[in-house]
C-alpha positions in Angstrom: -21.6 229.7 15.4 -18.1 229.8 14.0 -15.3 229.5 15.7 -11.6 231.1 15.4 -9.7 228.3 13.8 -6.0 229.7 16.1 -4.4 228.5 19.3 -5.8 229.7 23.0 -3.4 231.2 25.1 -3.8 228.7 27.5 -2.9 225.7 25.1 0.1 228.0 24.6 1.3 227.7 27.8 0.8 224.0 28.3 4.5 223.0 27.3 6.8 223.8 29.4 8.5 221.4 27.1 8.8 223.4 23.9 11.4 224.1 22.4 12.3 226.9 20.3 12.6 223.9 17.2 9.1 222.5 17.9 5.5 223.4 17.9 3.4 222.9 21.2 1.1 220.0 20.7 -2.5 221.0 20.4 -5.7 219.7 18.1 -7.4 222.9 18.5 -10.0 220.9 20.0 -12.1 224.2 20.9 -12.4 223.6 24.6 -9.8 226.3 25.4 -11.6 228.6 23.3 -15.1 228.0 25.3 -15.4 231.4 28.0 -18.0 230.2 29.8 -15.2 229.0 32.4 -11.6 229.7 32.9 -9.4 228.6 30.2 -6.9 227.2 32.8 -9.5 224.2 33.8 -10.2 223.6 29.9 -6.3 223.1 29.8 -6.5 220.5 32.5 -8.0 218.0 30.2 -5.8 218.1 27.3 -5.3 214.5 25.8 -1.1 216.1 25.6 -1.3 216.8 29.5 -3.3 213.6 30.2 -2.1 211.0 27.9 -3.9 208.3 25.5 -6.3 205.9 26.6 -4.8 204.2 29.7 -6.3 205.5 32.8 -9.2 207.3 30.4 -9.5 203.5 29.2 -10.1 202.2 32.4 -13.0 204.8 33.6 -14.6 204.0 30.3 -15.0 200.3 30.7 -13.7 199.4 34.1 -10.5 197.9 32.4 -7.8 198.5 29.4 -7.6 196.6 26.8 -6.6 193.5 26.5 -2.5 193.1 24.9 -3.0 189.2 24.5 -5.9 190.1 21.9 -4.8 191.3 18.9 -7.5 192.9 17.7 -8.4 194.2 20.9 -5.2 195.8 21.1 -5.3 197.6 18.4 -9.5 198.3 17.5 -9.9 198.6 21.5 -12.9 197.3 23.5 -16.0 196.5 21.6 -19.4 194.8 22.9 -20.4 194.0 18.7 -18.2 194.6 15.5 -19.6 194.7 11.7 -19.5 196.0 8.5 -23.0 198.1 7.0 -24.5 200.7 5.2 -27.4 202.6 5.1 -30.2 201.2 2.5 -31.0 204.1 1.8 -27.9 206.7 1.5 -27.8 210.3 2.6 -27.0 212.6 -1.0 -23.3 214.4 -0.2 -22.1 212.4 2.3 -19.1 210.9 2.6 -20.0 207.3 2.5 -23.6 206.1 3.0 -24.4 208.8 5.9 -24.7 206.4 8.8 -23.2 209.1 11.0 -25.9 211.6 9.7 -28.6 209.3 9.9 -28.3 208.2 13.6 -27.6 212.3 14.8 -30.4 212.6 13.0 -32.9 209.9 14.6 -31.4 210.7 17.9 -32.7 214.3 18.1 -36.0 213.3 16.1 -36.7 210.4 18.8 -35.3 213.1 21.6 -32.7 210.9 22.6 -30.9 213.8 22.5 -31.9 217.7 22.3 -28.9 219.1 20.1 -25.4 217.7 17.9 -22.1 219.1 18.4 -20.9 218.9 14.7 -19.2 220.5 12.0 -20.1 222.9 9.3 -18.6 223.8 6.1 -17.0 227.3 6.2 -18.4 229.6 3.7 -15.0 230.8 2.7 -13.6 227.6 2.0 -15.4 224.3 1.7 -12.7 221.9 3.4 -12.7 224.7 6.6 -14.6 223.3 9.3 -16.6 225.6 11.5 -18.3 224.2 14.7 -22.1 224.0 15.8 -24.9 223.3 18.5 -26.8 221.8 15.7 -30.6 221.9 17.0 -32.6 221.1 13.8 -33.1 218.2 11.3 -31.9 221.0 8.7 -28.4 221.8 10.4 -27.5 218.3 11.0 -27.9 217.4 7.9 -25.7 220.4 6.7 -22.6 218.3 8.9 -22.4 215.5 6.2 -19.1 214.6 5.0 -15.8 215.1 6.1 -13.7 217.9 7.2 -10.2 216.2 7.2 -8.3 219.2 9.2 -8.0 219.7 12.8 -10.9 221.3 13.8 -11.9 223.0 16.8 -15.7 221.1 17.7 -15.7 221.7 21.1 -16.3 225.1 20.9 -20.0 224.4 20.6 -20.0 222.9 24.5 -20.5 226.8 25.8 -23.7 226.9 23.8 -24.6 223.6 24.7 -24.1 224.6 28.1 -25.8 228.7 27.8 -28.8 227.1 26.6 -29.0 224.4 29.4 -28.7 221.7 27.1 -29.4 218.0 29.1 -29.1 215.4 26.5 -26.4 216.1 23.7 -24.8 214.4 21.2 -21.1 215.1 20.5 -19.3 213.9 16.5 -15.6 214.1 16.8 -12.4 212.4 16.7 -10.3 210.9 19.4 -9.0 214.1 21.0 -12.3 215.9 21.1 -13.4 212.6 23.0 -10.3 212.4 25.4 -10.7 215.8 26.2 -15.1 215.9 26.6 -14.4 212.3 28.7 -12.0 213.7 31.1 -13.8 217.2 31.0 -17.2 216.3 31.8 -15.9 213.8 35.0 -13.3 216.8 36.2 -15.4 219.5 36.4 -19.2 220.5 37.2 -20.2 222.6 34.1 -21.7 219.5 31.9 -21.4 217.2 34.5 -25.3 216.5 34.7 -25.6 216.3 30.5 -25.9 212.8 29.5 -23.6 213.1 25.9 -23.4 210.4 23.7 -20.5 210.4 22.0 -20.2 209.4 18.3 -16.1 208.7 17.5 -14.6 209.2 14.1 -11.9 207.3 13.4 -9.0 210.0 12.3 -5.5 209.8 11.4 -3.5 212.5 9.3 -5.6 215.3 10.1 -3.8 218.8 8.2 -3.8 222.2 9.5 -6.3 224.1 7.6 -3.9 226.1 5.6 -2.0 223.6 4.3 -4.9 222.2 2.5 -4.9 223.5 -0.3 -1.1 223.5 -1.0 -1.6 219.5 -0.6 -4.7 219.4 -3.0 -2.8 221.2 -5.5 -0.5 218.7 -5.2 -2.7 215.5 -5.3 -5.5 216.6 -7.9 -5.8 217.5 -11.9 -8.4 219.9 -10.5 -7.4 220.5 -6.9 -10.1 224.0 -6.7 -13.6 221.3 -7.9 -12.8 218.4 -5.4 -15.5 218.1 -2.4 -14.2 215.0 -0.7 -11.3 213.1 -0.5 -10.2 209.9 1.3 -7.0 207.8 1.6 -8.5 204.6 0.4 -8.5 201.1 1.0 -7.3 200.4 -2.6 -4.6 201.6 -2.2 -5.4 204.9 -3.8 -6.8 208.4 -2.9 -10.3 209.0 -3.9 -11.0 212.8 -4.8 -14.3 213.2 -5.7 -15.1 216.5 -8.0 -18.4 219.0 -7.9 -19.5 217.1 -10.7 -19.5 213.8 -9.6 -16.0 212.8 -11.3 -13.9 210.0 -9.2 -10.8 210.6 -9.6 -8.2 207.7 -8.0 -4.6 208.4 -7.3 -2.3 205.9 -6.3 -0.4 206.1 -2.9 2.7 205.1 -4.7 2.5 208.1 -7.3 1.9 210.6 -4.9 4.4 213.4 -4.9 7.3 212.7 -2.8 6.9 216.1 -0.7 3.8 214.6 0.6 5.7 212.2 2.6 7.2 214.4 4.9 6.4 214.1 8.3 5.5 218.1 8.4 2.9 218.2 6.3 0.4 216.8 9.1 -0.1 218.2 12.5 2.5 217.7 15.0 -1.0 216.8 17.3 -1.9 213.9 14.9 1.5 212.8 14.5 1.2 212.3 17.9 -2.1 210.1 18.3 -2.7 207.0 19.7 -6.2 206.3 19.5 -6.6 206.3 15.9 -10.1 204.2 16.1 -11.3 206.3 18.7 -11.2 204.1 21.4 -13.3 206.1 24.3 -16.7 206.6 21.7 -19.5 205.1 22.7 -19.8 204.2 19.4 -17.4 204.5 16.0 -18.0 204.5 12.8 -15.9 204.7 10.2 -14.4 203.0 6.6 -10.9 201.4 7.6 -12.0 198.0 8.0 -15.0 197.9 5.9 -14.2 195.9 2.1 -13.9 197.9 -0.6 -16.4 197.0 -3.3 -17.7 198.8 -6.6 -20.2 200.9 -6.1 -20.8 200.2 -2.3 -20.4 202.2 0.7 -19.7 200.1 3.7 -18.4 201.1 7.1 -17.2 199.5 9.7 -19.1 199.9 13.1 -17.8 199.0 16.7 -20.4 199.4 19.1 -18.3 200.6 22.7 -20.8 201.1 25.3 -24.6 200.9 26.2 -24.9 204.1 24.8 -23.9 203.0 21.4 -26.0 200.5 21.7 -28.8 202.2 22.7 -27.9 205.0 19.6 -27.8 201.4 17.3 -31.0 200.5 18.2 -32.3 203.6 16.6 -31.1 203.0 13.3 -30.4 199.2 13.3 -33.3 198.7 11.0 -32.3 201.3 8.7 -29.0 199.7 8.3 -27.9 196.4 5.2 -25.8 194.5 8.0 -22.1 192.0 6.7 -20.1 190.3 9.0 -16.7 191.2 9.0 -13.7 190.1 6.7 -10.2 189.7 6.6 -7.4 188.6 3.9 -4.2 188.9 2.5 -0.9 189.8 4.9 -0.3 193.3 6.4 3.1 192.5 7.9 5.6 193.2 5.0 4.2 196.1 4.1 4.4 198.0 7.4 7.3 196.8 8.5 8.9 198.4 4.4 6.3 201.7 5.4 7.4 202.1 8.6 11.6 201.8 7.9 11.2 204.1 5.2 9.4 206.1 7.3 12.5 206.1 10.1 14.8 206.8 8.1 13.3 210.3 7.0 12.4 210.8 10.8 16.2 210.2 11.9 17.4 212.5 9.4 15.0 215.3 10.8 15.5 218.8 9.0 18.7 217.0 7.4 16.5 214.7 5.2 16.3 216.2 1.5 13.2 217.2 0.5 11.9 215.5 -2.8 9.6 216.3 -5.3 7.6 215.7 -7.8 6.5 211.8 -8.5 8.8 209.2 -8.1 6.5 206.9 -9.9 4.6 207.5 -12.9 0.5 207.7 -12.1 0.6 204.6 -14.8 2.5 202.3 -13.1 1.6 203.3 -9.3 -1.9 201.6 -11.0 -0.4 198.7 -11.6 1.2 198.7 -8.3 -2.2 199.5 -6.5 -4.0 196.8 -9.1 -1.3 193.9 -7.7 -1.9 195.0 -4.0 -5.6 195.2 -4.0 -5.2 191.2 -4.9 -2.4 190.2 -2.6 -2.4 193.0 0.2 -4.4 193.4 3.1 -8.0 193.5 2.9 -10.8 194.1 5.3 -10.3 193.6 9.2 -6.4 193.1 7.7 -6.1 196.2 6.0 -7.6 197.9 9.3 -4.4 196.2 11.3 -2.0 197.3 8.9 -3.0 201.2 8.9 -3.6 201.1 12.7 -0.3 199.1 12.8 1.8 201.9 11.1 0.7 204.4 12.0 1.0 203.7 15.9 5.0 202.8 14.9 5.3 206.0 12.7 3.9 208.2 15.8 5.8 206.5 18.1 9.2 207.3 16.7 8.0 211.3 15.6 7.2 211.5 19.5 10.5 209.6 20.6 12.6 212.1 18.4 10.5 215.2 18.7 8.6 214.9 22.2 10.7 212.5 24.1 10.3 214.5 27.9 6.4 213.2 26.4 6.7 209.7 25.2 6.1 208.5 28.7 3.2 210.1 28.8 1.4 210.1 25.6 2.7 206.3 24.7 0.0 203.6 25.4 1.0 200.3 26.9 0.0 198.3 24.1 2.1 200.0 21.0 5.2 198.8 22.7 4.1 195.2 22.2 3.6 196.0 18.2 6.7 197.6 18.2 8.2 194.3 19.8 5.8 192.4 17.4 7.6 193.5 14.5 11.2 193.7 15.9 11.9 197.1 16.0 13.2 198.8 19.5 11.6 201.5 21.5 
């Protein structure tokens, strides 16, 4: 099933905010594009109507999260927290294949009858189309990451034409802020018992822009199959052949740093860890080691523990880890940061690489031994990023900061002295 990768009318109309300077905020989660109901009740759930987390928070788990926990605060509310990977990894995807693996044990065991996943576009490989996935085959064929903002709701209305009871639904935060709130609001998939498997997501792209960044990024920008903003801090691009190539953060061209070349939607975030999942799973906090794919779970809910428990004994378990100092190097990222934000359209765009690739190694060698590492490195992406959204909404959104602005990103804002 492929979906149209465009705006709904409905999502259209939701700001009666816009302006004629900004773009209405939307994911292009799908739901607006189901037509098995109105369009207008779709709308109703939008995470940029509703908010993040908060009250959504609270019907989840009976509570928010904790502020006086740190971690808490900023991972949100877990029963278990470790580090694994599969023993014995899925070819082609994008880290072991955990994800995969427990879709795929969940519809074998009938936990669940179908997987509402992505699929690779057969016009380009990076263009996600969306799926009722309802054999071992075309889950499979969802491995690996799709890192633009893609529209995975859509496959509810055939979830919900075919009379699908038990489902199983892979997507980031807004696709789970918006099923959540859907499936309590209205009747339609009221009665299906979804699980829902959370990626954590930040810096998702439009799908046109793409290319013009991989161009940018790669030696070979038309051969990479996946890339990932990595722990060390490089990018990863990984070719057709099997060729890693590693760019360094700090050489990447300077364009790349403006604050348009991402979504306006995931520049306006707040649940980068994907905080309503029953369970996520994901890379941020996991340790970077040669030639091993780790990933960080956090079990939410029964239902990811009940989803764990299919796959637990598949999976090479590590207790989690943590070292080095993340403070410095947000609070230097996320100045840098304001300043371009301040100076809106007036800020000169740069190009081309400030630092040689040579010596943003160097750089990337010296902070892989004294930056943040592990659960650290986790805090300091979560950690900037929630400052750097919080300032694009202030300045772009402001009539929605009230709305969209979790409780607990003013106490890191406070935490590191800087004023909302």
């Amino acid at each position: 099933m492929t979906a149209p990768l465009f705006k709904s009318s409905a999502a259209q109309k939701l700001s009666s905010h816009q302006t004629a300077h900004r773009e209405t905020l939307c994911s292009t989660c799908g739901l607006c594009e189901v037509r098995a109901w109105p369009a207008k009740e779709s709308i109703q759930s939008c995470v940029f109507k509703l908010g993040w987390l908060g009250e959504q928070e609270s019907n989840v788990f009976g509570r928010e999260r904790r502020v006086e926990d740190e971690d808490e605060m900023r991972f949100g509310i877990t029963r278990r927290r470790f580090i694994a990977s599969l023993k014995q990894p899925i070819a082609e995807a994008q880290w072991s294949g955990i994800v995969s693996h427990l879709a795929m044990r969940a519809f074998e065991t009938k936990k669940v009858e179908a997987v509402a996943t992505l699929h690779r576009s057969k016009t380009d490989y990076f263009f996600p189309e969306p799926v009722l996935a309802t054999s071992v085959e075309e889950i499979l064929a969802g491995r690996g990451n799709k890192p633009v903002i893609s529209p995975t709701l859509l496959a509810l209305e055939t979830a919900y034409k075919q009379g699908i009871r038990k489902l199983m639904v892979i997507g980031a935060s807004c696709h789970i802020h918006v099923l959540k709130d859907f499936q309590t609001r209205f009747d339609y998939i009221r009665e299906m018992e979804i699980f829902a498997v959370g990626i954590p997501c930040v810096d998702n792209i439009k799908p046109r822009k793409l290319r013009w960044i991989l161009e940018r990024i790669s030696r070979s920008h038309e051969t990479v199959r996946h890339y990932e903003f990595m722990q060390d801090f490089n990018v990863h691009l990984k070719h057709e052949n099997g060729d890693l190539e590693k760019v360094p953060y700090f050489s990447l061209p300077q364009e790349l740093a403006q604050n348009s070349v991402f979504a306006p939607s995931c520049m306006s975030c707040f649940d980068y860890l994907n905080g309503l999942a029953d369970i996520t799973i994901g890379y941020v906090g996991a340790p970077l080691e040669k030639n091993k794919k780790r990933q960080w779970v956090m079990v939410r809910t029964q239902k990811g523990e009940d989803l764990l428990n299919l796959i637990e004994h598949d999976l090479e378990v590590f207790p989690e880890t943590s070292a080095g100092n993340r403070r410095e190097g947000v609070r230097v990222s996320a100045e840098q940061m304001m300043e371009r934000t301040n100076l809106g359209e007036a800020a000169p765009v740069k190009t081309g690489r400030k630092i040689p690739i040579w010596l943003g190694r160097v750089i990337a060698a010296v902070m892989r031994r004294i930056g943040p590492r592990g659960l650290e490195f986790a805090r300091y992406s979560v950690d900037f990023h929630l400052i750097r959204n919080y300032y694009f909404v202030k300045k772009n959104y402001p009539d929605l900061l009230q709305t969209l602005v979790p409780k607990h990103v003013y106490k890191i804002l406070k935490d590191y002295g800087f004023k909302a």
